[in-house]
N, C-alpha and C positions, 0 to 999 in steps of 0.2 A: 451825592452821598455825603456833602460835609454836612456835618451836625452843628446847627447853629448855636450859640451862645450868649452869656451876658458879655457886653464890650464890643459883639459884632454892631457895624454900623450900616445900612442900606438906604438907598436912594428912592425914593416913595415919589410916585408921577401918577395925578390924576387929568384924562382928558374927556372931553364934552361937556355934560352939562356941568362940572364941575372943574377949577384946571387950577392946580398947583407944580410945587416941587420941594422937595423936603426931605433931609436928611434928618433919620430916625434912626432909634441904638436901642438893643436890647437892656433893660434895666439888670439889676444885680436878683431881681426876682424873676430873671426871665418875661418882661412884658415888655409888647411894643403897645406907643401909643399912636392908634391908628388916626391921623386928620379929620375930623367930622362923623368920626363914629364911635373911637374910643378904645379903653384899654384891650388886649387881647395876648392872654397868655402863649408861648412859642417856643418851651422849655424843653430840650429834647426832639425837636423835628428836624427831619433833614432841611435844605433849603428848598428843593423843591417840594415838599409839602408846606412847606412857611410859603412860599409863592402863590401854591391854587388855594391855601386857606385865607390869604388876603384876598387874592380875583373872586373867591367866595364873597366873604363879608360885603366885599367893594358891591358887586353884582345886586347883593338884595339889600345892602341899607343908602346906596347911593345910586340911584333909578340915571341912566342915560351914562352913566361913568365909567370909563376905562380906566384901568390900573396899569402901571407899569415897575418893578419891584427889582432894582439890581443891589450889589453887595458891593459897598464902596470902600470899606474898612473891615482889615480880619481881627479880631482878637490876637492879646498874645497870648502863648501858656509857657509856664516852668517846668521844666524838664532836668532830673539827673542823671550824669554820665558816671558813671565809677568801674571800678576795678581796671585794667592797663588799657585806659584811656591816656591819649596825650596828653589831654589837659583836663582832667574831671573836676566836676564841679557843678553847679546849679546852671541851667544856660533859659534865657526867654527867648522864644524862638514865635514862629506863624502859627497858627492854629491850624493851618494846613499843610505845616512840615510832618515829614513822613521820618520813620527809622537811619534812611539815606542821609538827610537833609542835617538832623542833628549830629550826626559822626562825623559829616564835613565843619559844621560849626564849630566842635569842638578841636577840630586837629585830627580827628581821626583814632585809630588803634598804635599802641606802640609796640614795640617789637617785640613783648612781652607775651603780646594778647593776642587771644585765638580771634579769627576774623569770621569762623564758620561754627560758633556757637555761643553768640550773643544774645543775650536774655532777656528780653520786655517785661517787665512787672508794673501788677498797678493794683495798687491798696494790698501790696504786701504779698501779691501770687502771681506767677508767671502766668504771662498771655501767650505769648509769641517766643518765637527761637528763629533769630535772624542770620541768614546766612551769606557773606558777604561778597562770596563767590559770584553766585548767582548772578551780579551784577554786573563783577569785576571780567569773570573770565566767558557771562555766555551772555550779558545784555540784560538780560533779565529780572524785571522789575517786582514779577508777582510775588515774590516775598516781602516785598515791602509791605510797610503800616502806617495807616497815622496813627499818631501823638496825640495822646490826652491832657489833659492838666495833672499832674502831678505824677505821669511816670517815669520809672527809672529803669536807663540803660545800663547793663552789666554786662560787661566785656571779662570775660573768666581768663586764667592763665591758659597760653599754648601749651598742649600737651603731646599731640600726634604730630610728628614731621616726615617727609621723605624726599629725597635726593633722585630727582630721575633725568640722568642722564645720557647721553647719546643720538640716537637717531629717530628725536624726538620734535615735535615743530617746537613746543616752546618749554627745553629743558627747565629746569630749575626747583628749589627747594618749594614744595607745596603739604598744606595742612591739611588732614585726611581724618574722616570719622570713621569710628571702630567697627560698623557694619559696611563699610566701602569694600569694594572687591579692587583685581589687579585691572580690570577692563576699566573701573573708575577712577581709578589713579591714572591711564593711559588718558583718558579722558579728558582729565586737568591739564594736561600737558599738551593739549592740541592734538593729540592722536600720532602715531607713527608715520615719519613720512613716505612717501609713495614714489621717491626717485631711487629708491635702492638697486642696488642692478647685482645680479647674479653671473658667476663666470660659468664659460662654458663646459 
């Protein structure tokens, strides 16, 4: 699914009747220049369509010839962090860092900042709303995203807190959104524990 780019670099292997090896880069117009056959637009495809559209071209302008097409170099992109970021700021990152990847780059959230309502924008409008949870307390990776060129992460102030104590697996102060019930605040918490004993 990564969407290839200008800067990305690949590794281009022809065998049989014809036999090289050659690292190739997308230009700043989006073209690769294909070995013995020539330019070919790539601007916007994922890489596995950039792959069968080379074993294409290879196939009918080079008779006997295998291709082989890997990614040897990623791009980078610029990305912003702001609002109670640890360290916010402009950061260059992989072209295949994700939401996750950049929060660790930067240091993360500070103690200021909501972790369960961070805000992806890109060209000035929200895409995404990242929830940090997800990751932190159930593993949970499918909120993640990749990172474009030029967006920016917005970490808003902490607003919602709660204090759950007791005879809880893993007490402690947790940030809760304003359509959450009490069974999802148990929930945070690791659920109630199950060695409780009642007297006779």
């Amino acid at each position: 699914s990564y969407i290839v780019g200008a800067g990305d670099e690949f590794k281009i292997e022809y065998f049989g009747n014809n036999s090289l090896s050659k690292n190739i880069q997308i230009s700043r117009e989006g073209v690769i220049n294909l070995p013995n056959i020539g330019p070919l637009n790539v601007i916007g495809l994922a890489f596995d369509e950039l792959k069968q559209l080379v074993i294409n071209k290879v196939n009918k302008g080079l008779i006997g010839t295998e291709v082989s097409l890997t990614l040897s170099k990623l791009r980078s992109i610029n990305v912003y962090i702001v609002g109670q970021a640890y360290k916010p700021g402009s950061y260059t990152i992989s072209a295949m860092s994700s939401v996750t990847n950049a929060l660790f780059a930067s240091g993360g959230v500070n103690e200021s900042g909501s972790l369960r309502q961070i805000e992806i924008k890109r060209n000035g409008s929200k895409v995404h709303d990242y929830d940090f949870y997800n990751l932190i307390l159930k593993g949970d990776t499918s909120s993640d995203v990749r990172l474009m060129n030029g967006d920016t992460i917005f970490i808003p102030f902490l607003e919602n807190t709660i204090r759950l104590n007791g005879d809880f697996r893993k007490p402690g102060l947790y940030e809760f959104k304003k359509n959450e019930t009490v069974a999802d605040l148990i929930s945070l918490a690791g659920g109630i524990k199950n060695n409780i004993t009642y007297g006779a």
